[in-house]
C-alpha positions in Angstrom: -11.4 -23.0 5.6 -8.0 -22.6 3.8 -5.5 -24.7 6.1 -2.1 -22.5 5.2 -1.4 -18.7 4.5 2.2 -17.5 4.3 2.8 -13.9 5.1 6.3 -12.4 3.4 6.6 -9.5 4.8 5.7 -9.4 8.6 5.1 -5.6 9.2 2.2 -3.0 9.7 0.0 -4.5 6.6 1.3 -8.2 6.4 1.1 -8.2 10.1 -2.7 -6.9 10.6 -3.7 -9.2 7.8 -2.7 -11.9 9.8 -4.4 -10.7 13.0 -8.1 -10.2 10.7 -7.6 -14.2 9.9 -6.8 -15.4 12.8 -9.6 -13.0 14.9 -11.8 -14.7 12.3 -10.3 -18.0 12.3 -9.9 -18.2 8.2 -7.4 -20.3 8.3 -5.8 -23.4 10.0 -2.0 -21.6 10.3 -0.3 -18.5 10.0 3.2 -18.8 8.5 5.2 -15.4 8.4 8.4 -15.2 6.3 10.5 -11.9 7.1 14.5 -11.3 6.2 14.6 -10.2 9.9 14.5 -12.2 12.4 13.4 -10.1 15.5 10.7 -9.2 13.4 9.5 -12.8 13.2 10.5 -13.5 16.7 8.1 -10.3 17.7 5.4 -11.6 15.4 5.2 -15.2 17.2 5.0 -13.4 20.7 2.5 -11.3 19.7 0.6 -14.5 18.3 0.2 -13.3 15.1 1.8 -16.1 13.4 2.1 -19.6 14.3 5.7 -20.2 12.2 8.4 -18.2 11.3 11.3 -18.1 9.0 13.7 -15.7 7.6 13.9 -17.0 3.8 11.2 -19.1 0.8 13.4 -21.6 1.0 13.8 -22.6 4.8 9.9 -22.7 4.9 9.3 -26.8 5.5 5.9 -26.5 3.6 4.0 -24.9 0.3 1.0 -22.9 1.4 -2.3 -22.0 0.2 -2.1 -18.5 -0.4 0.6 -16.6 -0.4 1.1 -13.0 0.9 3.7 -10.7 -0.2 3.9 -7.2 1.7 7.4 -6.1 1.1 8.4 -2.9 -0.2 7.5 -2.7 -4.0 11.3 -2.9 -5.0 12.0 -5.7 -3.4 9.1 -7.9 -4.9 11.6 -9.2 -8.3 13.8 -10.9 -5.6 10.6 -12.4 -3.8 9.5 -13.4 -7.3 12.9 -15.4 -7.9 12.3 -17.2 -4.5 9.0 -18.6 -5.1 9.5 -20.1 -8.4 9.3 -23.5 -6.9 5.8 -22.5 -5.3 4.3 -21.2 -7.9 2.2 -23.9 -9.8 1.9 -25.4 -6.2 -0.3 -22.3 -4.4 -3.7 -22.1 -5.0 -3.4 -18.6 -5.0 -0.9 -15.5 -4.5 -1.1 -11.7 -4.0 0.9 -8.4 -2.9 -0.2 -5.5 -1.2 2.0 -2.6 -2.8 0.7 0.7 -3.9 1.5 0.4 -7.7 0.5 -2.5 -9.7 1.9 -2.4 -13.0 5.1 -2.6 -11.9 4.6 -5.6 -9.9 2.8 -7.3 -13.2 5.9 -6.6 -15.0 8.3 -7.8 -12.3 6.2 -11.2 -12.5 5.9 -11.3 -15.9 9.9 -11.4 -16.2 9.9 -14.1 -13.7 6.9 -16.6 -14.8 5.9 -18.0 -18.0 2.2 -17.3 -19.0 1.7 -20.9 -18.4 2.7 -20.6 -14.8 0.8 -17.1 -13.5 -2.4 -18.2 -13.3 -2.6 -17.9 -9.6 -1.4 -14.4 -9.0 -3.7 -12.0 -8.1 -2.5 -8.6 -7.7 -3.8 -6.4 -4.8 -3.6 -3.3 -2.9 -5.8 -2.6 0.2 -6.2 1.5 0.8 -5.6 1.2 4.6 -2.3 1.9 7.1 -1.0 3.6 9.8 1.9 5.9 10.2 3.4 3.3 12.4 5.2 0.6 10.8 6.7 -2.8 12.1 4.4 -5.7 13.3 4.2 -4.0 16.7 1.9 -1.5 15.3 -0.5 -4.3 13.6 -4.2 -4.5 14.7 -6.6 -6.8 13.5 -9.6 -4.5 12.5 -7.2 -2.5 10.2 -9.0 -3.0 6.8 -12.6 -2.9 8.6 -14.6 -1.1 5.9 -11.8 -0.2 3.5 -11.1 -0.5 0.0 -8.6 -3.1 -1.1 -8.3 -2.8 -5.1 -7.9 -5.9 -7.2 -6.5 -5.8 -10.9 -6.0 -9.1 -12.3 -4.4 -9.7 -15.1 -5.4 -11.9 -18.2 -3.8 -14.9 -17.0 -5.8 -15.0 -13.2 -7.5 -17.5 -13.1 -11.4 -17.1 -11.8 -10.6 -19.9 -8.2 -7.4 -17.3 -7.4 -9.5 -14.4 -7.7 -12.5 -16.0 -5.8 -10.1 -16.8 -3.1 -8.3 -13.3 -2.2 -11.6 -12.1 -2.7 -12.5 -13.9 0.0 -9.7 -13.2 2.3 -9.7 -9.7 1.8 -13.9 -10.2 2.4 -13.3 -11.6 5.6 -11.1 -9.4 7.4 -14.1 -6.6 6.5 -12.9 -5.0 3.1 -14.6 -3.8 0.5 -13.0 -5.4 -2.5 -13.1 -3.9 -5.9 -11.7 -4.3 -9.6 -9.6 -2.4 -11.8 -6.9 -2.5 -14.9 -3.3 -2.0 -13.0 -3.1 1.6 -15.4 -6.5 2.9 -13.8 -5.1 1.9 -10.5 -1.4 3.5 -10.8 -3.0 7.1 -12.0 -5.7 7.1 -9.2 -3.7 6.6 -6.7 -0.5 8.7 -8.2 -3.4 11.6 -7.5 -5.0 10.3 -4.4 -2.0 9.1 -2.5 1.4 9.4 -3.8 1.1 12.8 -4.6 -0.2 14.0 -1.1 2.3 12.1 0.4 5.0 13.4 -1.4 3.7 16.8 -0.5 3.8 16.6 2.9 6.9 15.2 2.9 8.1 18.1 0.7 6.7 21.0 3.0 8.2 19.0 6.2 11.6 19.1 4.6 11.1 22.8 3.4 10.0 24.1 6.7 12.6 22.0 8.4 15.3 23.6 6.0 14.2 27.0 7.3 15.8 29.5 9.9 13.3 29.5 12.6 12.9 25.5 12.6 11.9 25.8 16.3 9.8 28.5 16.1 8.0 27.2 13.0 6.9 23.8 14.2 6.6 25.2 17.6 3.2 27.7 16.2 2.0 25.8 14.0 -1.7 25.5 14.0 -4.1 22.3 13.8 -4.5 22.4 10.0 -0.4 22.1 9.6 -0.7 18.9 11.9 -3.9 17.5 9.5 -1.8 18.3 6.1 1.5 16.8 7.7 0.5 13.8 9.2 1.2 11.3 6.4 5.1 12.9 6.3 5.4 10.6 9.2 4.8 7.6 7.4 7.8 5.1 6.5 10.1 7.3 4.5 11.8 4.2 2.4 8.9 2.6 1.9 7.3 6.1 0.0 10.5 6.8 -2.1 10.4 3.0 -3.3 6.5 3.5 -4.2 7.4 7.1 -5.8 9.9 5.5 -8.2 8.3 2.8 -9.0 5.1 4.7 -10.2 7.2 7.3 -11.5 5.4 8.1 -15.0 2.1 8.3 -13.0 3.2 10.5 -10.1 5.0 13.1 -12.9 1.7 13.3 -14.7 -0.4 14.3 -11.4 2.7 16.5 -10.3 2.2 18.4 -13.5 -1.5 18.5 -13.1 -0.6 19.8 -9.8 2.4 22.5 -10.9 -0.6 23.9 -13.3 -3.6 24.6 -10.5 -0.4 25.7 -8.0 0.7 28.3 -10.7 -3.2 29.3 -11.2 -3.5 30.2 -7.4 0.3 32.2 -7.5 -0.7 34.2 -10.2 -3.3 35.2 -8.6 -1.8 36.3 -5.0 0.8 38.3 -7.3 -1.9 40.5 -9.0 -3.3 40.7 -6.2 -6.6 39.2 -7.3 -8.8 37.6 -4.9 -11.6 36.4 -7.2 -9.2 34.0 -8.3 -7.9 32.9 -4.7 -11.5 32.9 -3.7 -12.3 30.5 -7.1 -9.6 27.9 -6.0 -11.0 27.8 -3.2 -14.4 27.7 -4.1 -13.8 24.8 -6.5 -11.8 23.1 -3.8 -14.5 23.0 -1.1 -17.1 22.0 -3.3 -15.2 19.2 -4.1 -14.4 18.7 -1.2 -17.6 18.3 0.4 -18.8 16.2 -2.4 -16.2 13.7 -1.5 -16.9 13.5 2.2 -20.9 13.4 1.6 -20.5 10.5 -1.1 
């Protein structure tokens, strides 16, 4: 059992990580750092920490593991603060959506000599909620939570978040931060800045009211991630910039394919978008 985990970051992800340990009793205490302080004050009434504190350095004790779920451009300045941890921890990890970016943001904080520990992570799970009040503790039941260690991690740090992610029911895999950033520029970043985009269009529209009063159950299905945290998706956007432009321009192309089409008139084309689309489609959801 690992006998202290400190959370930075006490929200929807950092929050329900801390639920899946303690429903599972991983670890001996919970420590949740969080620049706000009702949100730590929320966390210990919903027991799902035992301590909480609003900065690194008001934190009376160095943990085992150390969480960081903040939003990606924020993690440099978590960086600077846990300098005096860092050859102290057994172990450390985030949970953002791109992961190059945080390996360079560690790189210009820590000597090779010191970054052994850090194991960068991202679990594929969330909510449109945010805010520890939405955290449940089955949350990454049966989801993917991608590791992509670096050179420098060491084989204990990786066996470790291995673990924790293990524990509260993930599947945990491997991959080089590039592979990461471009998958998920296609898989996630991009349909989320989609839906976002249609939202805003629509809601720029004459007829708002009218609009999103009609709208059917397929409008609800493609729109439901433009709820999501709206600072937290432009901070992930910019920060996997290079990889989201490439799968916009993949997009731009296949989106210009189906347009041409609708202006000539010609439905073999609509119909072989479509075609295409469904096959893939159902290939995914079979798999």
């Amino acid at each position: 059992m690992v006998k202290t985990i400190c959370v930075i970051g006490v929200g929807l992800i950092g929050g329900s990580l801390a639920y899946g340990l303690r429903k599972h009793h991983w670890c001996e205490s919970i420590i949740g750092i969080d620049a706000q302080q009702h949100a730590i004050n929320e966390a210990i009434r919903l027991n799902v920490i035992d301590a909480g504190y609003t900065s690194v350095d008001d934190c009376p004790v160095i943990p085992d593991i150390v969480v960081i779920a903040v939003p990606v451009l924020k993690i440099a300045n978590i960086f600077q603060q846990l300098k005096p941890w860092m050859n102290k921890c057994k172990a450390m990890t985030d949970v953002s959506s791109t992961k190059q970016s945080v390996i360079d943001d560690f790189n210009q904080v820590f000597p090779e000599q010191l970054s052994n520990c850090f194991v960068p992570g991202h679990p594929i799970a969330g909510r449109e909620q945010s805010g520890v009040h939405a955290a449940i503790d089955n949350l990454f039941g049966n989801k993917k939570v991608i590791l992509t260690p670096t050179q420098q991690t060491s084989d204990d740090s990786l066996k470790l978040i291995t673990d924790m992610w293990e524990q509260v029911g993930a599947n945990v895999e491997q991959l080089s931060s590039q592979d990461h950033d471009q998958i998920l520029a296609a898989t996630s970043h991009l349909p989320h800045a989609l839906a976002f985009s249609l939202v805003h269009c629509l809601s720029t529209q004459s007829h708002t009211q009218e609009i999103f009063r009609y709208a059917a159950g397929g409008f609800a299905d493609f729109t439901r991630i433009a709820s999501s945290d709206p600072a937290i998706w432009r901070d992930i956007c910019l920060a996997n910039r290079e990889a989201l432009l490439r799968a916009l321009s993949h997009f731009d192309t296949s989106l210009q394919q189906f347009r041409s089409g609708l202006e000539a008139g010609d439905g073999s084309i609509l119909e072989e978008v479509f075609v295409d689309a469904k096959n893939a489609r159902d290939r995914y959801t079979d798999s």
